[in-house]
N, C-alpha and C positions, 0 to 999 in steps of 0.2 A: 156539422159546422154551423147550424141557425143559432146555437150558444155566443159560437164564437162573431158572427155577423149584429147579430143583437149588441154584446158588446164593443162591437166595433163603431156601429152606427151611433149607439149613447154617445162615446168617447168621442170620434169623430163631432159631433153638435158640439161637445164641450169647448173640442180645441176650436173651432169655428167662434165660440163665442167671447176666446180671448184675444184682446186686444195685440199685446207682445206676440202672441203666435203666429198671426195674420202679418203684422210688420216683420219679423223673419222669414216666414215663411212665403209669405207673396211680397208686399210691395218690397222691401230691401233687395230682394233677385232683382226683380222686373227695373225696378227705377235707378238704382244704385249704378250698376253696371254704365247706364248710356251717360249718366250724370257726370258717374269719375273721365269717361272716358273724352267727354265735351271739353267740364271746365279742365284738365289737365293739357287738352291738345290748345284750346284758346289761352292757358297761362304759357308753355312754354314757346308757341308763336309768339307772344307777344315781348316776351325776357328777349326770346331770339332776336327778334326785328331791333328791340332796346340797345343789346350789347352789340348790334352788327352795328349800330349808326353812331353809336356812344364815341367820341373823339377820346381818344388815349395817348400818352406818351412813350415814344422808345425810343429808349436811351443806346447811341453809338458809339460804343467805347472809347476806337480810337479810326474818329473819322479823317484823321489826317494821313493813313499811310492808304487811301480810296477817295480824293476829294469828290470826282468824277463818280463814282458810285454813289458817294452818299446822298451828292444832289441828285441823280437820279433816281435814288429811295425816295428823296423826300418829294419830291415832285410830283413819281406813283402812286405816293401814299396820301398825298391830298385829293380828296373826291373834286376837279375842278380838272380844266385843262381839255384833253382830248377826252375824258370821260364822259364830261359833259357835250360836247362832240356827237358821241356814242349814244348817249341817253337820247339826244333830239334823234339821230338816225331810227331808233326805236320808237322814239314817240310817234314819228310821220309815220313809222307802219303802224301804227294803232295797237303797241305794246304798252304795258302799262309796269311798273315796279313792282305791284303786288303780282302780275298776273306771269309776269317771271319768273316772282318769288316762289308761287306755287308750284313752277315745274321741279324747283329744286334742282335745277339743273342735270336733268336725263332730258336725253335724247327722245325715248319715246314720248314722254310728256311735251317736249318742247315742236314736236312735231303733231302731234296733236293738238296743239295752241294754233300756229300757225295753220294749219288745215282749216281748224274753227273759223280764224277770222281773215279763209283765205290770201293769205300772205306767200308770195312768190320765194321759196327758201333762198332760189340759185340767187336774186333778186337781193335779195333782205342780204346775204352773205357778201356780196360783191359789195355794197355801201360798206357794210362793215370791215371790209378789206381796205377801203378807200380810209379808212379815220386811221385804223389802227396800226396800218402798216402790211403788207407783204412778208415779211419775216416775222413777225410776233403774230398772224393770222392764222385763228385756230376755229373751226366749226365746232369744236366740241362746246354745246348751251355752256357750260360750267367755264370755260373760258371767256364766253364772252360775259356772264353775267359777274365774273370777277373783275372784266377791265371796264364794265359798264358803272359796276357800283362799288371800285374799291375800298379796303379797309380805310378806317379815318384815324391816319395816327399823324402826330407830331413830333419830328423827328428830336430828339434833345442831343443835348450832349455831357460829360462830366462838368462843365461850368455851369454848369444851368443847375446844378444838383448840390456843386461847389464839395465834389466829393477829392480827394487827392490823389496824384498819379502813385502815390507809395500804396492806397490799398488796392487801386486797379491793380497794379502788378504781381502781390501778393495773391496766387489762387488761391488760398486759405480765405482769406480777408474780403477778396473779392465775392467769392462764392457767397460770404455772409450778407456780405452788402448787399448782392442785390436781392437774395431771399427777401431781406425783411423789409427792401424797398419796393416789390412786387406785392409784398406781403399788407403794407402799408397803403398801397394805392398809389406809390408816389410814379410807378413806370409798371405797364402789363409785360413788356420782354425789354429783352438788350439784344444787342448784334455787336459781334466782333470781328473785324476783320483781319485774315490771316497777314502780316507783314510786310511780307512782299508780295502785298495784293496787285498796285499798280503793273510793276513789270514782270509778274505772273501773264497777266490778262496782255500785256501788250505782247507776250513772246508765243500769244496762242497755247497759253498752259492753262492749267486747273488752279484757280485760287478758292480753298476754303473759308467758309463766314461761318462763325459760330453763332447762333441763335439760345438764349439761354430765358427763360420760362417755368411757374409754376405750376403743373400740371392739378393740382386740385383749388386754384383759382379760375374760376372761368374765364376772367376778362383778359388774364395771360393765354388760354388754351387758344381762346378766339384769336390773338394777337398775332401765335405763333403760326395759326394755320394760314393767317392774314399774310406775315412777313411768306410764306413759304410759296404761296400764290403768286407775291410781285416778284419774286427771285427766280424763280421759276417762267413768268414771262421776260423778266432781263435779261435770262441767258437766254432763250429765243432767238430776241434781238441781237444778243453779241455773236449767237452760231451764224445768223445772217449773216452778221457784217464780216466775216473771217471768211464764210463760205465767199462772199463775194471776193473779198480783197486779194483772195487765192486763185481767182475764176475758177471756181469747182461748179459742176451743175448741182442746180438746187436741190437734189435728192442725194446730195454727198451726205449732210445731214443727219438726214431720215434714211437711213437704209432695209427699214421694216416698217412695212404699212398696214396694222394689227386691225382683222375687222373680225368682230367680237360675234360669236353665234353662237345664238339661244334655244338653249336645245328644248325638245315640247317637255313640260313636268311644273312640279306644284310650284307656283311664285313666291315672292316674300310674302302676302298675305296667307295664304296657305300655311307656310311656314308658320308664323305668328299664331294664325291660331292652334296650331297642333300645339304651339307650346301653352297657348294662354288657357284655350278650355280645360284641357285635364284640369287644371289648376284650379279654375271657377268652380267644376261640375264636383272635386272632391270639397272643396272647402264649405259650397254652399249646401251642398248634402249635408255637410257634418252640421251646417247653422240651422239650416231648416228644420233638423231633428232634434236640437237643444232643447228649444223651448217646452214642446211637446210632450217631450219624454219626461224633461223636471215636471213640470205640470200633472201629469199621467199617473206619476208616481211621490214625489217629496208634495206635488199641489195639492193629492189627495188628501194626504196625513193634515197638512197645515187645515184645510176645508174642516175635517172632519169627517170628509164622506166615504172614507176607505172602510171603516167598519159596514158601513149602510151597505157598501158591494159588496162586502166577502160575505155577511149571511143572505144573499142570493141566490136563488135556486142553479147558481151557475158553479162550474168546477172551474178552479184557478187556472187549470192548462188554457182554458177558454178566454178569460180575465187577461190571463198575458199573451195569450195570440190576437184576441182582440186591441188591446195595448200599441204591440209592436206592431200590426197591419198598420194602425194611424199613424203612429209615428214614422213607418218604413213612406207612407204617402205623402207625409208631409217635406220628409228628404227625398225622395223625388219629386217635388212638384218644386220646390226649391232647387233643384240642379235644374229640371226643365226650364223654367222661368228663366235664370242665369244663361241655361245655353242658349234658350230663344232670342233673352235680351242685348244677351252679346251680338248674336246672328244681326238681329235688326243696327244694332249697333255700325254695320260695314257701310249706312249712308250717310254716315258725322266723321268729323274730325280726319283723325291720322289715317280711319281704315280703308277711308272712302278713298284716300291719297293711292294707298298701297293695291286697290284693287285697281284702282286705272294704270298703275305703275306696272303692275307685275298682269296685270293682260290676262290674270286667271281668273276663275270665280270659284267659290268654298262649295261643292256640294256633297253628298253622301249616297251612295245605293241603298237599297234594301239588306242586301247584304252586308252593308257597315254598319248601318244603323239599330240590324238586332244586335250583332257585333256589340256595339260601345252599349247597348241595353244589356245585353250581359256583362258585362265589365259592371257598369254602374249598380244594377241591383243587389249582385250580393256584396260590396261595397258598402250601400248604402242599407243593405241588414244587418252588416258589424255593427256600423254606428248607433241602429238603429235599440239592435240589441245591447251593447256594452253602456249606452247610456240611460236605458230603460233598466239594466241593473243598477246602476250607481243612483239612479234617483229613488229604486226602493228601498236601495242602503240609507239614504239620503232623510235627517229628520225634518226638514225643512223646505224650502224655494232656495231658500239663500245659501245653505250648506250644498244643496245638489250643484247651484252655478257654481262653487268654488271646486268640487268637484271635475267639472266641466272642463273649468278655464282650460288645465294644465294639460289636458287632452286636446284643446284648439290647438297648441303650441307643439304638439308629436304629430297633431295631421296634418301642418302648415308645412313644416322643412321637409318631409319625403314626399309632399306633392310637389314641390318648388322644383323636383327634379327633370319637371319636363323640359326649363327653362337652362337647365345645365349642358354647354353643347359636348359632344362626345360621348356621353354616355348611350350607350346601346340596350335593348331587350334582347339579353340571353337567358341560360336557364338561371345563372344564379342572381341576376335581376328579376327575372319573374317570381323568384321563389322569397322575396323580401316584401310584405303587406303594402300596403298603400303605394309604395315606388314601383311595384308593379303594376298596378294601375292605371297609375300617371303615365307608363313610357307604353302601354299598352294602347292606351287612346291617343297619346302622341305617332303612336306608327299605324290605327287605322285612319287616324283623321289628317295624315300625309298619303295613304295611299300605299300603304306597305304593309294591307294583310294579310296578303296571299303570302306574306315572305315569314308569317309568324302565325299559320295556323294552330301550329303544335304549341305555342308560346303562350297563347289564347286559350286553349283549350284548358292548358294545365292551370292556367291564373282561374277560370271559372271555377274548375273543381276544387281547387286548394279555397278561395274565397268561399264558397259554397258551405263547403265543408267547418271555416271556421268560421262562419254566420250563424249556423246550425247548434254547433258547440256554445257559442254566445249565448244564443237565445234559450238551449238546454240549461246553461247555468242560470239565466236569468227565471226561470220556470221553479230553478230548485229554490233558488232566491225567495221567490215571490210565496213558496210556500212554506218557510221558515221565519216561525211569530218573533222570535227574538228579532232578527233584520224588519219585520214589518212595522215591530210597534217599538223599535229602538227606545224612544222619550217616553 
């Protein structure tokens, strides 16, 4: 092996001494990850925050056969009134709108706020009962912070738009209309009230509203979820006031009082990362060894200095296991970096959210962590191998990356699958390259090794085995002159 260590330590200094190899292979892992994951949680809070306060129009088809409802919409639907009410009740306890915002409305979060800044729950709940009402009072955070900060729409109507009662009535006509007026900006949703809405409601029956929305416009998705919020607290109010008007006892209503238990096991964060590492560790494997490997071998030819090695007292078995040890180090040191970076990752943004959210924390035993090291290294020797022959084929830097590209693009979709929900590790998943991989670190990094030892064991050997094969073709590669001196 001193052959092959010799070789490895030159080659090794080489890649050390290039620029592109270092930025793939270190800073892009390490920096990249915390970077996307920052600016993407600070741009989508901030769209968030934009489109929740953005004043919109919706449009009431036919507010005349509901007068009573619709002034009711429009009233909920203006941030003013008792909301504001509500907000001062909040402010005296020393809540704040962003610090609401952050709970997102869970309970455990919201109860870990209030603990923080010592707030009397039973306390803080009973003022809030006082604004809102007895019938529409609801403990659940998400309810009050929807009648705290309602959606900001302005109710319209067909004269406001100066549209005709002949294409409302037409569903053909209508449907278009309001796509392309959703579509346009001119309304985020519409509401339509069933007919005989009025004395529906007054006979104590069910009156249907149609609610109509563009599902791939956001400021309609926000609108609809907005309109389904206030509707959802008006019949509240209206089961109150029936229950009353009937003298039923107040739990005529409610006759199921749902208390939700949380059974011990992995949290959303948890979750999240079982799906997001496999994904990082295979990708960044595959970039870490790019560079390297073109360098190693097409970098050689372009230098010049591939002749200078091969009359060297060394045998080519030596030259390519020297080769691919650097390259096999440099795809690991790129998945490590990635996964460390990710790990450090859990005190910014979204993850830090999810780790106080889900009450768990990410960690790993000894025994998962040779685990996902076996998973990972002969993984990251196919790559390490298959791209270390393509750049001996390779007469160039620039013919090896085009080479490359189209290989990023076959390791991207069957890693993606850790992110597909449903899919399972059985046998004939395990026995499919890289998608076994992926679901294999997806079920140790939840906590479900014990349930795929055999699953595991067969991915190492079958991996193993075509690493082996790889690097055996790349060996025969390397010592056939037609493939070396191609140009």
């Amino acid at each position: 092996m001193n052959p092959v260590s010799t070789v490895f330590r030159k080659e090794l200094l080489d890649v050390l001494r290039d620029r592109r190899t270092l930025v793939f292979m270190l800073v892009l892992p390490t920096l990249a990850i915390p970077a996307i994951m920052w600016v993407t949680t600070e741009m989508m809070t901030h769209f968030i925050d934009k489109l929740a306060k953005e004043r919109v129009d919706i449009l009431v088809i036919n507010p005349q056969v509901a007068l009573e409802v619709t002034e009711e919409l429009a009233a909920r639907a203006d941030p003013k009134g008792r909301a504001m009410e509500l907000v001062e009740v909040l402010r005296r306890q020393g809540l704040s709108e962003k610090e609401l915002a952050r709970t997102k409305g869970e309970p455990r979060r919201f109860a870990k706020l209030l603990e923080e800044k010592g707030i009397d729950k039973e306390k803080l709940l009973k003022e809030i009962r006082s604004v809102v009402g007895e019938g529409e009072f609801d403990a659940e955070p998400r309810s009050i912070l929807a009648q705290a900060y309602p959606p900001n729409f302005r109710i319209i109507t067909p004269e406001d738009l100066k549209v005709s009662a002949e294409v409302l009535a037409d569903p053909a006509k209508k449907e278009e209309f309001l796509t392309e007026a959703i579509r346009s900006g001119k309304i985020a949703a519409a509401v339509e009230f069933e007919k005989e809405t009025t004395r529906l409601l007054n006979e104590y029956s069910t009156a249907s509203i149609a609610i109509y929305y563009l599902q791939s416009v956001d400021r309609s998705e926000a609108a609809r979820n907005g309109l389904s919020r206030v509707f959802k607290g008006m019949g509240r109010k209206l089961v109150t006031r029936r229950v009353s008007d009937k003298e039923l006892p107040a739990g005529f209503a409610r006759p199921y009082k749902l208390d939700v238990k949380k059974l011990p096991g992995p949290g959303p964060l948890v979750k999240l990362l079982s799906q997001m590492l496999p994904y990082m560790i295979l990708i960044f494997a595959f970039l870490g060894a790019v560079y390297p490997a073109i360098d190693l071998g097409a970098g050689e030819k372009e230098r010049g200095t591939l002749e200078t090695l091969l009359v060297a007292p060394v045998s080519r078995l030596s030259l390519v296991l020297g080769k691919f040890l650097v390259i096999l180090c440099a795809a690991l040191t790129s998945a490590l970096l990635a996964t460390v970076s990710l790990a450090l990752s859990l005190n910014i943004g979204v993850f830090s959210e999810l780790a106080e959210l889900g009450g768990s924390s990410f960690s790993l035993g000894v025994i998962e962590i040779i685990a996902v090291l076996s998973m990972i290294i002969p993984v990251a020797a196919i790559f390490s191998s298959l791209l270390l022959a393509l750049s001996i084929f390779a007469k160039s830097f620039k013919e090896g990356q085009s080479y490359a590209a189209p290989l990023q693009f076959l390791i991207i979709m069957p890693a993606f699958v850790s992110f597909v929900p449903g899919v399972k590790l059985d046998w004939v998943m395990a026995s499919i390259p890289v998608v076994n991989i992926s679901l294999a670190l997806k079920e140790i990094f939840t906590g479900n090794l014990d349930r795929h030892w055999y699953h595991v064991g067969l991915i190492f050997v079958s991996t193993t085995i075509v690493a082996s094969l790889l690097l055996l073709f790349a060996t025969r590669w390397f010592q056939r002159e037609e493939v070396l001196f191609r140009n």
